[in-house]
N, C-alpha and C positions, 0 to 999 in steps of 0.2 A: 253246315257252316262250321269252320274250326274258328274260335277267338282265343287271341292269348292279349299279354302283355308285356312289355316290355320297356327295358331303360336305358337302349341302346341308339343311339342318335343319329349313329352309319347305316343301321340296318332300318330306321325309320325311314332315312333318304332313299335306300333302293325301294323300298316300298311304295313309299311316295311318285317315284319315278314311273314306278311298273305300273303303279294303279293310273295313271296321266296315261301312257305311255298306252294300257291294256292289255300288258306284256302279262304270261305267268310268272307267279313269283316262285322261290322253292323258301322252305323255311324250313329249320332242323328246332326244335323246341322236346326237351327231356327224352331222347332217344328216338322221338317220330320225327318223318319226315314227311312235308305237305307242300303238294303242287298244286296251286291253283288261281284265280283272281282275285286280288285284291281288291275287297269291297268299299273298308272303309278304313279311316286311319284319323283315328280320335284323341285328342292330348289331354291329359287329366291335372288341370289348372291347381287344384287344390293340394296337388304332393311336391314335395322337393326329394329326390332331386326328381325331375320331369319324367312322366311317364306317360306312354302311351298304349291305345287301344286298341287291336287293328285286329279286323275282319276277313278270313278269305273263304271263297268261295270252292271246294275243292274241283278240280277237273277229272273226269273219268280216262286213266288209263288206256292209250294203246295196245291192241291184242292183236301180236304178231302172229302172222301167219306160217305156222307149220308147213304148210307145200312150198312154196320158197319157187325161185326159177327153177328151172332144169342146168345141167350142168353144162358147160360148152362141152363141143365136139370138137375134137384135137387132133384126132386122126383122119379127117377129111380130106388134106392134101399129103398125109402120106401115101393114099393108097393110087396117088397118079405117079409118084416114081416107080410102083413096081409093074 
């Protein structure tokens, strides 16, 4: 689980959102960057200015496949002209 904090209001709303929502969130925090579900999103009553708490969940990574399609065949109907 990754937690940070933060005092950003816009980026609490898309959180808020995505975590309703079940969407993955991305978040960029001190040079990392984290994909995953947003678990929780907690307000911390006792600071000014307003800050919050928010939890994500990471997601494991897609691993692309190396073999890939095969490539079209292009030369199929040239070889009915000759």
């Amino acid at each position: 689980m990754f937690t940070f904090e933060t005092t950003n209001l816009k980026e609490v709303r898309s959180l808020r959102i995505a975590q309703f929502n079940g969407r993955n969130a991305i978040v960029r925090s001190g040079g990392a960057t984290v994909t995953g579900r947003v678990l929780s999103v907690l307000e911390c009553k006792s600071s000014l200015p307003a800050r919050w708490t928010i939890t994500i969940v990471p997601s494991v990574s897609k691993i692309k496949d190396s073999i890939g399609r095969p490539t079209p065949r292009v030369h199929t109907f040239a070889e009915d002209l000759y």
